[in-house]
N, C-alpha and C positions, 0 to 999 in steps of 0.2 A: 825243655829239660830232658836231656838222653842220658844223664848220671845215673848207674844202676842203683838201683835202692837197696844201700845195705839189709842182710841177711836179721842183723840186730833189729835195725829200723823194723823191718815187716814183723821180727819175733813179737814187738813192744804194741803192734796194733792187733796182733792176734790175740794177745793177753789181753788185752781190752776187751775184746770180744766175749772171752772165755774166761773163768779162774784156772790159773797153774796148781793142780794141788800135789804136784812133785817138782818144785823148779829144778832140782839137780837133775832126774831126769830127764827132763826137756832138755837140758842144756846140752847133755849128752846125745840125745837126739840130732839137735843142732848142728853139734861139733862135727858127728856122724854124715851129714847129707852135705856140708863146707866139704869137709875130706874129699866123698866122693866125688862134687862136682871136682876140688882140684884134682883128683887124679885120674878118674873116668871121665870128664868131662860132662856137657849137659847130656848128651844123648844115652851116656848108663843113667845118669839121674833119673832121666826121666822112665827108660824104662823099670827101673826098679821100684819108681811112683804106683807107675800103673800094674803091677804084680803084688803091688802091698795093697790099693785099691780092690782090685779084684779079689784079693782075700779079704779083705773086710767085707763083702757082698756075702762072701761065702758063710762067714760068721758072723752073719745077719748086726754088724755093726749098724748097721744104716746111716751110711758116710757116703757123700760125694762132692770133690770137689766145685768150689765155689766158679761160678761164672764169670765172677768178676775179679779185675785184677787190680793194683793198687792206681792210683791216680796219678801215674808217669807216665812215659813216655813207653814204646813198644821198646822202638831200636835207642837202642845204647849208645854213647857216646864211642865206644869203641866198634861197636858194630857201623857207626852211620859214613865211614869210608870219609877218602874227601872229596870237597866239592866241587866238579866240574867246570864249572861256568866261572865268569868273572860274578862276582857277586856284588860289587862294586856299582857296575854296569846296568846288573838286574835290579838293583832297589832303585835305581833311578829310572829307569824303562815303569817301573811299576807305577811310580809315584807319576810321574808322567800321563798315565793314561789314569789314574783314579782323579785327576786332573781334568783331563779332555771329557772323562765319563759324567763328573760334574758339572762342567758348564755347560754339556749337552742339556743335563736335564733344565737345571735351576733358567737358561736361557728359554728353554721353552714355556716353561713356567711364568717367566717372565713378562713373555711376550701372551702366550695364552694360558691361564691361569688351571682353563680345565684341562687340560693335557695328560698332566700325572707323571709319572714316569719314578723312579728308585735310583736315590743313591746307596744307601745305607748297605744292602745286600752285597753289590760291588766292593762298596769300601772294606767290607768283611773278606770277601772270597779272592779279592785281584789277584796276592800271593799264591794260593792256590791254582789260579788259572796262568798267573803266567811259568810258575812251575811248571806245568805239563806243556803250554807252548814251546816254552824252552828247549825243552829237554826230554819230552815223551810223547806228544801226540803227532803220532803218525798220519800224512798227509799221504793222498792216492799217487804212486808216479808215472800210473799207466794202467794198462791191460794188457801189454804184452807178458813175455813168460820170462820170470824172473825179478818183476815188478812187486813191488809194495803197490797193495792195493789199498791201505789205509787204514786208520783206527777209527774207532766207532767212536763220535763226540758226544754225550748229554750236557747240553748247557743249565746251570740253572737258571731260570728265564725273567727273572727278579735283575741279572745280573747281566742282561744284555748289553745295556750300555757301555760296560766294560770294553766286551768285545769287539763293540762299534769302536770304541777307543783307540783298540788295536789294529784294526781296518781300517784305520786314519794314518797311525804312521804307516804299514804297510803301504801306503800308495790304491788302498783299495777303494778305500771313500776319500770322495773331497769335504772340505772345510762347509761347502754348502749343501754337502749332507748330511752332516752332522748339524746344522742349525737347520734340517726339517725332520729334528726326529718326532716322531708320531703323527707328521703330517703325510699321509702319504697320499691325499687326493691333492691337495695344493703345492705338493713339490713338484711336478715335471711341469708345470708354468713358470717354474723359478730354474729353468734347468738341472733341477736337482732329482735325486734319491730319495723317494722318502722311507724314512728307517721304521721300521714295525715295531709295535711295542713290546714284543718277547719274540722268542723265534719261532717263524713261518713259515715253512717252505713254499705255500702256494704266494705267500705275500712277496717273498726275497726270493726267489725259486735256484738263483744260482749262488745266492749265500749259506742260508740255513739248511741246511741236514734234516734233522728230526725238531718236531713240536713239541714242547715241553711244559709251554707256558699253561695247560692245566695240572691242578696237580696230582701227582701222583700216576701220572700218564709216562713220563719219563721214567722212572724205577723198573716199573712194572715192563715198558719195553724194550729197556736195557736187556732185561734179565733174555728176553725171549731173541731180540738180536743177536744174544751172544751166544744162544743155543743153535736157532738158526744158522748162523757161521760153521757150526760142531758140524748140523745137518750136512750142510753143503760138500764138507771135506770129507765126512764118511760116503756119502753118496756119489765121491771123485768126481765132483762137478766142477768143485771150485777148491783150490788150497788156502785155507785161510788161518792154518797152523800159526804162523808170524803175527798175525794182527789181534790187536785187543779192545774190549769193547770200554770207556771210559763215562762215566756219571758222573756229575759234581752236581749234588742235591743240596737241599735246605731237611734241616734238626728237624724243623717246625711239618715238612712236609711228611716224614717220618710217620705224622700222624693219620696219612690215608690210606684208608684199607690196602689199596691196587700198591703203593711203595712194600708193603711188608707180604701180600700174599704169594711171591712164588719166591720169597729168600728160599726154603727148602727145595726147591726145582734146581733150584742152581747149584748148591749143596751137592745136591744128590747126583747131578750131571756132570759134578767135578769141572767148573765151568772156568777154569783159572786162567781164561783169557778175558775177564769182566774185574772191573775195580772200582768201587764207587767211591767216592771222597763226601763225604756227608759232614759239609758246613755247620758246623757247631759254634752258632754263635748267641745260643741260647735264648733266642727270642722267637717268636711267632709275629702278626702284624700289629699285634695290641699291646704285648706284653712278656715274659717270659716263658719259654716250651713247658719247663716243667721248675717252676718257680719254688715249689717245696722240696723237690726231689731233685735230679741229677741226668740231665737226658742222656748224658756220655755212658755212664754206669749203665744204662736203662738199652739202649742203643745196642753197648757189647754183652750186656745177656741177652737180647733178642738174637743180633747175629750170631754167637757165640752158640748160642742151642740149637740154631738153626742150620749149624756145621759150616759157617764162615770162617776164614780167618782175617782175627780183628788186629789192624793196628790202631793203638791209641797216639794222637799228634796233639799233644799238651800242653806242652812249655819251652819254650823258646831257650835259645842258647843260652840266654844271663841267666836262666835259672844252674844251669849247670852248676858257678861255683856255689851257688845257694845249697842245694840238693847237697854237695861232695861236702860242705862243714855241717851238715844239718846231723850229727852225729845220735844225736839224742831220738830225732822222727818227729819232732815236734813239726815241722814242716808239713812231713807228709801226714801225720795225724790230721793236723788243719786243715788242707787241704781237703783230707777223706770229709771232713765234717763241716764242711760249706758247702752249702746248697746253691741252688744256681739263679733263685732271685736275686740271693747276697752277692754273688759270682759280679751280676749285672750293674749291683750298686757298686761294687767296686771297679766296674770298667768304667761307670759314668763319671767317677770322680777322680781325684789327682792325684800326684804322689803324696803330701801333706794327707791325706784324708785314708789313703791307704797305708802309711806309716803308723798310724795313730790306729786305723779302726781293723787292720788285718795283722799288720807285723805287731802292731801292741798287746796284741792278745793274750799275750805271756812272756815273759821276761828272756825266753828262748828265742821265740819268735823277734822280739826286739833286737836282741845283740847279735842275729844274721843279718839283719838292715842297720846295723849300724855303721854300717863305711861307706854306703849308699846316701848320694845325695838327694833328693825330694825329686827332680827332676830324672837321675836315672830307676827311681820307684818306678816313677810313672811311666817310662819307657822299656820295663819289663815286658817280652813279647810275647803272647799266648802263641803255641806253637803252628799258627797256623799263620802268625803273617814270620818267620823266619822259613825264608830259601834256605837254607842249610836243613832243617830239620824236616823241610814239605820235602827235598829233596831225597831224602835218606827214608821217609817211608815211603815216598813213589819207587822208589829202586826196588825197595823190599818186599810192593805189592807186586810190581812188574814178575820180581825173578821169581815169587811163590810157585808151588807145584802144588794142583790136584785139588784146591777150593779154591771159592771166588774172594776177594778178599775185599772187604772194608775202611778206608782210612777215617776214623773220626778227628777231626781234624775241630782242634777248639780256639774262635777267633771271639774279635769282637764287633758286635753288629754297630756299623757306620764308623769303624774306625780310623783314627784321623781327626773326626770332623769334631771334634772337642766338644765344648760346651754346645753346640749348634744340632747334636745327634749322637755321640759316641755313646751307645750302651743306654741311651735313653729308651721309655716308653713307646714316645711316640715317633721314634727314629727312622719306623718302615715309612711314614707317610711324610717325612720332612723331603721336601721339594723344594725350598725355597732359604736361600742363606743370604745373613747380611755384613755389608759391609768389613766389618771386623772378623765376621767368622771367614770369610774370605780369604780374607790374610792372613789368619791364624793357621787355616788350613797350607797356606802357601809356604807359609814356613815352617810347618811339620815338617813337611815332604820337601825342604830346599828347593824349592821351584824355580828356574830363574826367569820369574817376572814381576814387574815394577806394581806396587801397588795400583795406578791406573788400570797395567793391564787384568793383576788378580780381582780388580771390583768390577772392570767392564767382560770377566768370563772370557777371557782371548784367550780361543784354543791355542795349545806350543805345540809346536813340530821341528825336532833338534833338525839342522840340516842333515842333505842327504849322506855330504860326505862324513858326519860325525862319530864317534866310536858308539855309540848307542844305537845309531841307525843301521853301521854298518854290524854290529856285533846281533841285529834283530833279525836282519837279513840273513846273517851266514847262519843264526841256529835253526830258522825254518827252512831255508835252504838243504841242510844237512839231512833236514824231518821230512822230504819231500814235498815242499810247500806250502801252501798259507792254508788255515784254517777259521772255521768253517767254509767248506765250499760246496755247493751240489753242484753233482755230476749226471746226465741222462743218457750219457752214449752208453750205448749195447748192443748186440747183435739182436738182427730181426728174427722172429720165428714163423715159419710159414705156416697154416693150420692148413690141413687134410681138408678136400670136397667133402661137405656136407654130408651127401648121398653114402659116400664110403661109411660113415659112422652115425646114422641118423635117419634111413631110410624106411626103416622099420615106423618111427614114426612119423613123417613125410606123408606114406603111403598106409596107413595103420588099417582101413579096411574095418571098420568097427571092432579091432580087437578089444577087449578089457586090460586097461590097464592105468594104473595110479602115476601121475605127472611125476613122483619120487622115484618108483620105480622106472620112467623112461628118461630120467635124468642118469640115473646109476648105471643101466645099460649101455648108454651112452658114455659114460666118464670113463667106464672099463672097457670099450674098445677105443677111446682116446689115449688110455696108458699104453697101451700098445704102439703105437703111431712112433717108429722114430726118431723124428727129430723133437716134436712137440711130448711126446711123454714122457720123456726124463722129467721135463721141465714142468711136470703138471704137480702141484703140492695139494694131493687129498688132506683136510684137517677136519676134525670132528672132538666134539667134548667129550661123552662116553656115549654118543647114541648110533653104531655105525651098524649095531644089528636091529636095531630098531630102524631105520632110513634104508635097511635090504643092502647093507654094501657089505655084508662078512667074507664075500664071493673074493673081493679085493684084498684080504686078507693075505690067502697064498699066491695071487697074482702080482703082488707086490711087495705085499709086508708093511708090518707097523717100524717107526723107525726108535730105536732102542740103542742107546750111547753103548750098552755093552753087550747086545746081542740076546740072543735067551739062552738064560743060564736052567731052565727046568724043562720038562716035557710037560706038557698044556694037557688038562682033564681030556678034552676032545680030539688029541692027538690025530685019531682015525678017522676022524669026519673029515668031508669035504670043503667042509668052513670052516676049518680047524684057526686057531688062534693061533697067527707066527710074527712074533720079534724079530728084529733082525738088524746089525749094524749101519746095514744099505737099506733098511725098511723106506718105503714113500709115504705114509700116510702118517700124519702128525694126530694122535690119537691123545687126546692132554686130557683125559679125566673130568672129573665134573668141576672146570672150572672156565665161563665162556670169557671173561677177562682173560685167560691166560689164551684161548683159541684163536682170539680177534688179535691179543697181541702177535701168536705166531703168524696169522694169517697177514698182517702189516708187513711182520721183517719179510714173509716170503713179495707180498704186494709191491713191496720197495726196493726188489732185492736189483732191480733193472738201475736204480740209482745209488745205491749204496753199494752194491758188489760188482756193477757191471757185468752182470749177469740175468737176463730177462729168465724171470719164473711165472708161473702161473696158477694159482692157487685159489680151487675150491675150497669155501667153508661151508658145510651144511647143518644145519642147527635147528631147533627148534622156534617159529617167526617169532614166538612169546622171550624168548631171551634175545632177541638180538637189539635192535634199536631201543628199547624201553628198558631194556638191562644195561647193557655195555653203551649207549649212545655215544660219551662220551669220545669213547675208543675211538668210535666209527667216526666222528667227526676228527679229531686227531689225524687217523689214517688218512684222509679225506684232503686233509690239510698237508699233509706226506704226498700226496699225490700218487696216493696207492692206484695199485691196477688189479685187478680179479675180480671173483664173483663171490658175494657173498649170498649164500640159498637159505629162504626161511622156510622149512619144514613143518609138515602140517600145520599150514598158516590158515588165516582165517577165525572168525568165531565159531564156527557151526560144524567147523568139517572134523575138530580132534574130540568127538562126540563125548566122551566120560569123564577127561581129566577137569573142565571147569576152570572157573576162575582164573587161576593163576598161569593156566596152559593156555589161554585163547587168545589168543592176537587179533584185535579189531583197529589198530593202530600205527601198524611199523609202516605200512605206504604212506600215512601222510607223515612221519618222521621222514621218511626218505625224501620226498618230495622237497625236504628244505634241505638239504646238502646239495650244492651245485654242482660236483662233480659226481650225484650218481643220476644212473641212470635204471629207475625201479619199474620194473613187472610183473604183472601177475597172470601168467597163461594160463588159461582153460586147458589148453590141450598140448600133446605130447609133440604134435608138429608147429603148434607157435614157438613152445620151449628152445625146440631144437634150432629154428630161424634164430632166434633171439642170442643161443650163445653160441653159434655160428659166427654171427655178427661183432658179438661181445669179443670173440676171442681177438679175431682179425681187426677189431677197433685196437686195443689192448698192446697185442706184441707184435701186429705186421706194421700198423698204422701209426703204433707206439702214441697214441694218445693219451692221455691223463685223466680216466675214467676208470670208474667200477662200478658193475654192475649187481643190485640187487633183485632176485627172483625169486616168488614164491614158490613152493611145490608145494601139493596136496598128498594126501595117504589114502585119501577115496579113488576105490577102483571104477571106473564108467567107459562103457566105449570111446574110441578115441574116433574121429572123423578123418579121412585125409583131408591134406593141406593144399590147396592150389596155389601152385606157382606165383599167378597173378596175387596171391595175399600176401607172399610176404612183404613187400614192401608195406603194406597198412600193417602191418602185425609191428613190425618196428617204429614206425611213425605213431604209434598207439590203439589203433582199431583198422577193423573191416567188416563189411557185410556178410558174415556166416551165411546166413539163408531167410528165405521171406518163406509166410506161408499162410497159404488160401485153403478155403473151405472145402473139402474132398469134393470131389465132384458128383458123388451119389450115381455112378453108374456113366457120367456123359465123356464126354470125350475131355472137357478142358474144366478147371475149377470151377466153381462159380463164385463171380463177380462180388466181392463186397463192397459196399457203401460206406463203410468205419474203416478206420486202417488206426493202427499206434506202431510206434518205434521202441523194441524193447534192447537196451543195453546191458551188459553184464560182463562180470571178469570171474578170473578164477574160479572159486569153489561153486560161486550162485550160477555160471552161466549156464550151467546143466540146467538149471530149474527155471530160467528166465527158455529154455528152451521147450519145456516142459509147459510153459507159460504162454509162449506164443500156438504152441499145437491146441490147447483148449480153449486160446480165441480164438484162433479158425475154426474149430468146432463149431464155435458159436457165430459165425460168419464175420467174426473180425477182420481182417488182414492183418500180419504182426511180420515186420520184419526186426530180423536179430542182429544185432554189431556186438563183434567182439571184441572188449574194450581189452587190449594186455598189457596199456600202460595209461592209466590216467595222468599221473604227472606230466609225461611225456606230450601228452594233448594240454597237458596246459601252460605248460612250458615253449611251446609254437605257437598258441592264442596268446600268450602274453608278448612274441619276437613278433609277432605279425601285428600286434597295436602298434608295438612300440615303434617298429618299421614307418607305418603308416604316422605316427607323432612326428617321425623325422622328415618325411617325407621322401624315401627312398624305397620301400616297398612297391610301390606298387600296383595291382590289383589280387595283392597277394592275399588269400583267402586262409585261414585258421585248417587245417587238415581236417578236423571234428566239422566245422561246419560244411565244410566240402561234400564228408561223407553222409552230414545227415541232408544236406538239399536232394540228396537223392531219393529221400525217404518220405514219408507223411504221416500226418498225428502228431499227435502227443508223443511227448518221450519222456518213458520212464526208465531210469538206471536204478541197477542192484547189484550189492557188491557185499563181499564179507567183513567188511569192514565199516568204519563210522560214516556216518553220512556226510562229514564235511569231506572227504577223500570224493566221491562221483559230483559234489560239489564245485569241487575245484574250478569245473570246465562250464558251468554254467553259463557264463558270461558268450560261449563260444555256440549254445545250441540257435541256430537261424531263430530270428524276430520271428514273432508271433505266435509260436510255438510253445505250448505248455511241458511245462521241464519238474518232473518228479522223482525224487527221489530215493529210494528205501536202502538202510545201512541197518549194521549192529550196534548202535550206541547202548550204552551202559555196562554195568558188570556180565558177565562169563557166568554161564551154568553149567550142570553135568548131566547129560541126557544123550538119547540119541541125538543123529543129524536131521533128525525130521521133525523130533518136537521144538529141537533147538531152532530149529530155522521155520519154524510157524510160530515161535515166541518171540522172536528177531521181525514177523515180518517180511521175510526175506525168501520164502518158500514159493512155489510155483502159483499156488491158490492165493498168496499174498497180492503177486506181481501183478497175476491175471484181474484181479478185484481193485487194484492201481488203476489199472491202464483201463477199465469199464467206467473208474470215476473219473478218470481225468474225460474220460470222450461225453462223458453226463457236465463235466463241470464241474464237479466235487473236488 
């Protein structure tokens, strides 16, 4: 429905609202704002709205415009142009593939019952998706200069199947990929593909784009993709002016935090290369989004305040002549006052039942549906499965200027599928159709195939040479080709020798200094570098004068869409605060969702922009994996590449803040994401080996890794680094140092009879160091391994069994066990974290050898790092009173 809603109409539901107690009045009012739009048009209308508004402010009326607007359509019938494409053409490319999308699933289904998979979301959203195939979604054409380098896709991941749909006729999947969907370990025995069950990139690596299939993971890094883009082109890295970021969400998903918290970022950043299409088909997985209420209404107040602009996609073209005889509003009244449980029962049911229970409502309502036969009732289209009307507000979001804009697009959930799922409850979980429903649905959609082939699910593929095939062809052709696709070519980056930007601590000579601080040293003679420090992406939530980096401030600048428009309190200092359009460092306020989402778009930027970036996030280790987890698994799944830094990690080392500030757990989170690679350096020259290595893995070597690192805020001598360690510092440990009993005046130590093995990382290893000097005192022997990645060691212990299960290893030995046959005693490990984390590697310390362990389990306190770390356990006199009972036996 794009019939503009008479002037009258709206006057009659405002009255509703309100008593008139001057109709003549009003009326004259009325007359008054018709005139002016016919003879100044909308654009005096409107400003004279907002000068009569503004005076009402001033004379404290306490009036402001309503957020909502009536329950039509945005674009007009006369605004909606015409349409493009064969239309003809496109409703049967459509029906076609909510076709193939079905007997994908219901096949699988069939044959394995736990499987799963959705039709219902697809049968909602197809029109919508193949609208933008059609006609909007730009495909990459290249890298060279003058190229379309692409649109940004968000799938909704409910509706993958679809997609696969489209990937069939394309020529991109075969028939026996499609009949392994969600098999993906048992399909390359079948010479097949097997299809993931929402979009993967690590799973499909050169299909899927972005991960969506958690939710509320896609909204949220839409928003930040589409700023990142901003970044790129203000910083003349990359032009990405032409391209636009695309979402097609779920109503129901609306509901997570991460979709609704950076609308205002986008707002604010004027982000009008972003559009999201938010599926409104009124259900969640159980039952209806908002069954009492109106989520469409609910949706364009949220964006609407949050300075979007909203198009509403409502009502399909047969509502049109409805809407133009609907003279009295009775229409639109009804409409305003059905809610969207009722919305639901009236999509689950027929024409006869909506004649009767929606057009019966009133004698008005009745004599609009009275030329209407029962069967075109029922084929009224909610504006979201009409191409003509999805067409006309995608043009509308595309050509907006200066906000991101929104289409609510309202369909119906499993539509098509009749009695078997349309607008039902239990429609999200229906997998499985019979016989009759089959059919029913084949002749919805004029399928052409024979009842055998609609019961036995035989996918159709029009031939090549047909006007469907070829009309599919020429519009993604025209779009720069098929969608979704990942791409990984990009230029390599070469990283500076070590020694140039890192030598300081290589060779540190006992200076004092805190692991944060010789990371920062570091990052700010790597911005320098360049070819590497354009490409370096500082990002930080609000804590970059607390992590010592304000230095990076005028060396590079915060990045700000519109520059600094004020002069900053500290103007005259040397750490002065500077804005700036070209700014580097992504500075996102206190929100670490929004920080991991920038840190992604920049992470990925090497396959989504063809443009290799590299991008520090340094944060606090208590927000990252245990906060954001989610994210980082997402990105993870993106096949992001950088480093993401936990600042003042540890339990014991961020001494006062307590509780909610201690991290005794983000390494064993990390440890189960396969593509990272987590550590935790003691000291200021493991660090620097580590993202030395990190970076040259990353953008020389272009791998599919990131790296997680802790840093500390405790300042202690730093040791140099021998040559000979780095290699154990990356493999996961080395022998720091052994140490014997003074020698009380002789020439050589004296000899001990006891010896133990003490291990430790990060924040403890100072204290396990501390630990080994007061058994030597005591005529121990205590040698020290510096552990700076346990995962890492036990991610080698677990390839070196598994080597040896297959029988292809070898005599190949575990690295940890390597390093400890060198050693003797007992081993005890300590670490700032829980004790399942120096756990891990258990299995790997050499037989016979007693293996203890001391961690921070439990809650976080606030004290110093001395009582905290002797109430942990964890402290020198802890380690030392270990390692005396493991050699007693205790």
């Amino acid at each position: 429905m794009n019939a503009p809603t008479p002037l009258a109409t709206l006057a009659t539901l405002a009255a509703a609202a309100s008593p008139d107690t001057d109709p003549q009045e009003t009326a004259e009012w009325r007359d008054a704002l018709q005139a002016l739009v016919a003879t100044g048009g909308p654009e005096r209308a409107r400003f004279l709205l907002d000068e009569l508004n503004r005076l009402a402010g001033q004379l404290r009326v306490d009036w402001r415009p309503g957020l909502n607007t009536p329950y039509v359509n945005t674009v007009s019938v006369q605004e909606q142009g015409v349409f493009p494409g064969d239309l003809a053409i496109e409703e049967r490319l459509a029906s076609i593939m909510r076709w193939n999308a079905l007997a994908m699933v219901v096949r699988a289904n069939q044959a394995y019952g736990e499987l799963g998979g959705h039709i219902a979301s697809y049968a909602s959203a197809a029109d919508l998706f193949e609208s933008g195939f059609n006609h909007f979604f730009r495909a990459r054409e290249g890298l060279g200069e003058g190229q379309h380098r692409g649109d940004l896709v968000f799938f909704q991941p409910h509706s993958a199947p679809g997609v696969y749909a489209r990937a069939f006729l394309e020529g991109r999947l075969s028939e026996q990929d499609l009949m392994h969907y969600r098999q993906e370990i048992t399909a390359p025995a079948q010479g097949a593909r097997g299809l993931s069950s929402y979009p993967h990139p690590w799973l499909m690596p050169d299909f899927w784009q972005f991960p969506t299939g958690s939710m509320g993971i896609g909204p949220i890094s839409s928003i930040y993709h589409a700023r990142f883009m901003r970044y790129l082109t203000h910083r003349n890295l990359l032009d990405s002016s032409a391209r636009k970021v695309w979402g097609v969400f779920g109503d129901g998903e609306m509901d997570e935090p991460e979709s609704m918290s950076a609308l205002t970022l986008a707002a604010r950043e004027g982000l009008d290369n972003l559009v999201w299409v938010v599926n409104c088909n009124l259900q969640r997985l159980d039952g209806p989004v908002r069954g009492n209420g109106r989520i469409i209404d609910e949706l364009e107040r949220l964006f609407a305040g949050a300075g979007w602009n909203v198009v509403k996609l409502v009502w399909g073209s047969d509502w049109d002549g409805l809407f133009a005889r609907d003279l009295t509003g009775a229409l639109v009244r009804t409409l305003e006052g059905t809610v969207d449980g009722q919305m639901q029962t009236f999509a689950a049911k027929d024409g006869r039942y909506n004649r009767d229970h929606f057009f019966g409502q009133n004698p008005a309502l009745a004599a609009l549906a009275q030329g209407m036969t029962d069967e075109q009732i029922d084929r009224l289209k909610r504006g979201g499965h009409d191409l003509v009307k999805i067409h006309a507000a995608y043009a509308a979001a595309a050509r907006h200027r200066g906000q991101p804009t929104v289409i609510l697009a309202h369909t119906k959930k499993g539509y098509g599928m009749g009695q078997a799922g349309q607008g039902k409850m239990t429609t999200h979980s229906q997998k499985k159709l019979d016989d009759a429903d089959l059919i029913e649905f084949r002749n919805r959609f004029n399928l052409p195939l024979s009842d055998a082939q609609a019961t036995g699910l035989a996918f159709y593929k029009p031939g090549g040479d047909s006007p469907e095939m070829q009309y599919l062809r020429r519009q993604r052709q025209a779009l720069g080709g098929y969608l979704p696709r990942r791409e990984t070519v990009c230029d390599v980056l070469p990283v500076p020798p070590l020694a140039s930007y890192a030598q300081f601590a290589l060779a540190a000579d006992g200076k004092e200094m805190s692991t944060t601080m010789a990371f920062v040293r570091m990052l700010g003679t790597l911005l320098k570098d360049a070819t590497l420090g354009p490409r370096i992406v500082p990002i930080v939530a609000d804590e970059a004068r607390t992590f010592g980096m304000a230095n990076l401030f005028k060396q590079v600048g915060i990045y700000s869409s519109v520059g600094q428009r004020y002069a900053p309190e500290d103007i005259g200092s040397v750490l002065s605060y500077r804005e700036a359009l070209d700014g580097q460092i992504l500075e996102e306020g206190i929100s670490e969702a929004g920080a991991i989402a920038s840190w992604t778009a920049a992470a990925t930027s090497y396959s989504v922009h063809g443009l290799a970036m590299l991008p520090f996030y340094i944060y606090y280790s208590m927000f990252g994996f245990q906060r954001v987890g989610d994210a980082i698994w997402a990105a993870a799944d993106q096949r992001a590449r950088g480093f993401l830094l936990g600042a003042t990690s540890g339990r014991t080392t961020l001494g006062g803040e307590g509780l909610q500030h201690q991290d005794g757990s983000s390494h064993l989170v990390a440890a189960t994401i396969p593509n990272c690679k987590a550590y935790d350096p003691a000291f200021a020259g493991e660090l620097a080996v580590i993202v030395d290595a990190g970076m040259r893995e990353m953008v020389t070597e272009q791998r599919d890794v990131f790296y997680y690192v802790t840093l500390m805020n405790e300042n202690y001598a730093q040791p140099d680094l021998p040559a000979e360690a780095h290699a154990g510092v990356l493999r996961g440990c080395y022998v720091f140092n052994s140490y014997l009993r003074p020698s009380e005046g002789r020439e050589e130590p004296i000899p001990s009879q006891k010896s133990v093995t003490l291990l430790g990382s990060g924040a403890i290893l100072t204290e396990v160091v501390k630990a080994a000097q007061r058994l030597a005192d005591e005529g121990i022997a205590a040698t020290v391994v510096s552990v700076t990645s346990w995962s890492e060691l036990a991610r080698d212990g677990m390839a070196c069994e598994a080597g040896r299960d297959r029988g292809d290893a070898g005599d190949a030995k575990p690295w940890l066990t390597q390093v400890l046959e060198g050693t003797s005693g007992p081993v005890i490990a300590a670490t700032d974290y829980v004790r399942a984390v120096p756990e891990s590697v258990r299995a790997y310390v050499p037989a016979g050898r007693r293996y203890r362990t001391l961690g921070t389990d439990g809650f976080g306190r606030s004290d110093t790092r001395a009582a905290l770390r002797a109430y942990f356990g964890v402290d020198a006199a802890s380690i030392a009173q270990a390692a005396r009972a493991a050699l007693t036996g205790g």
